[in-house]
N, C-alpha and C positions, 0 to 999 in steps of 0.2 A: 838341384841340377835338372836340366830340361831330361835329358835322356836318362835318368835315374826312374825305373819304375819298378814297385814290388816283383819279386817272385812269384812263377804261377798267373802273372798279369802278361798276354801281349802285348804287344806295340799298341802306342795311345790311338792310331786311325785302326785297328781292331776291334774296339767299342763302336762306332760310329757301324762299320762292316754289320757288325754285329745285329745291330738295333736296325739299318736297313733293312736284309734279309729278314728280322721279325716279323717289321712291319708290310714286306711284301707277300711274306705265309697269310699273317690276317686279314690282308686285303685280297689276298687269294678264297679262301675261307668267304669269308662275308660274299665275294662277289658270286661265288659258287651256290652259297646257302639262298642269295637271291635269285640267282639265276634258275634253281630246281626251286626256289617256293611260287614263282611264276607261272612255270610249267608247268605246276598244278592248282594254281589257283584259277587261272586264264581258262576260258570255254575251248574244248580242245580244235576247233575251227578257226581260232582267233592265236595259239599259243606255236609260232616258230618250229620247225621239225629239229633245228639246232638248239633250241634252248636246252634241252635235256643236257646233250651231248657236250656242252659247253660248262654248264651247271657242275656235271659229274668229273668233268678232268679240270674244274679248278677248285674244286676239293679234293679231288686226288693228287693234286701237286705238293702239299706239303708231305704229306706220304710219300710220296714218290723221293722227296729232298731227303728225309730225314734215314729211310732204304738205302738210297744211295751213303749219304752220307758215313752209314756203319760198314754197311760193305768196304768203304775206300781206307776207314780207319783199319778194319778188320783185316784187309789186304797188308794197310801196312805195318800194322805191328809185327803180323809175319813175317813180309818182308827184314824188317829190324831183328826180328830174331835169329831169322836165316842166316842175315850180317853176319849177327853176333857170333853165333857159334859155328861158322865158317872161318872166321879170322881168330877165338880164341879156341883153345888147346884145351882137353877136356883134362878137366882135373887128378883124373886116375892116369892120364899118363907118363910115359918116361922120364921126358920133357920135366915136368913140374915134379918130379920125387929128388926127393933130397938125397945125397951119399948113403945113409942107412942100410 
């Protein structure tokens, strides 16, 4: 079946998502690693006052994603727990004791 996919798998354009953003972190990466090996390979009369500045925030960008990224998870599982035990009834209550 086309819409039939494993458990634990997202939606099939999820991979695709996936493997983009990879390949934007390491082309992040590389271009940053180039941009600061220039910066100091270059005679410093000849090496851009931006190269540095450029170099250092595009290797700090996948840091920056992956920061982000735990933080919004970390918000929401709170968030879901919050849910959770807002809407269900704590176990030692009234409510859920049986006749006895």
């Amino acid at each position: 079946m086309p819409g039939n996919h494993q458990e634990g798998q997202g939606p099939p354009g999820a991979s695709v998502c996936l493997w983009l953003v990879t390949v934007l972190l390491l082309l992040s990466l590389l271009g940053g690693g180039a941009c600061l090996a220039a910066y100091i390979l270059l005679p410093p009369h000849e090496a851009p006052a931006w190269l540095a500045a450029v170099g250092l925030a595009l290797v700090a960008l996948p840091w920056a994603f992956w920061i982000v990224t735990c933080a919004y998870r970390c918000a929401k599982v709170r968030a879901n727990e919050s849910r959770t035990m807002a809407v269900a009834p704590a176990s030692g209550s009234m409510c859920s004791r049986s006749g006895s």
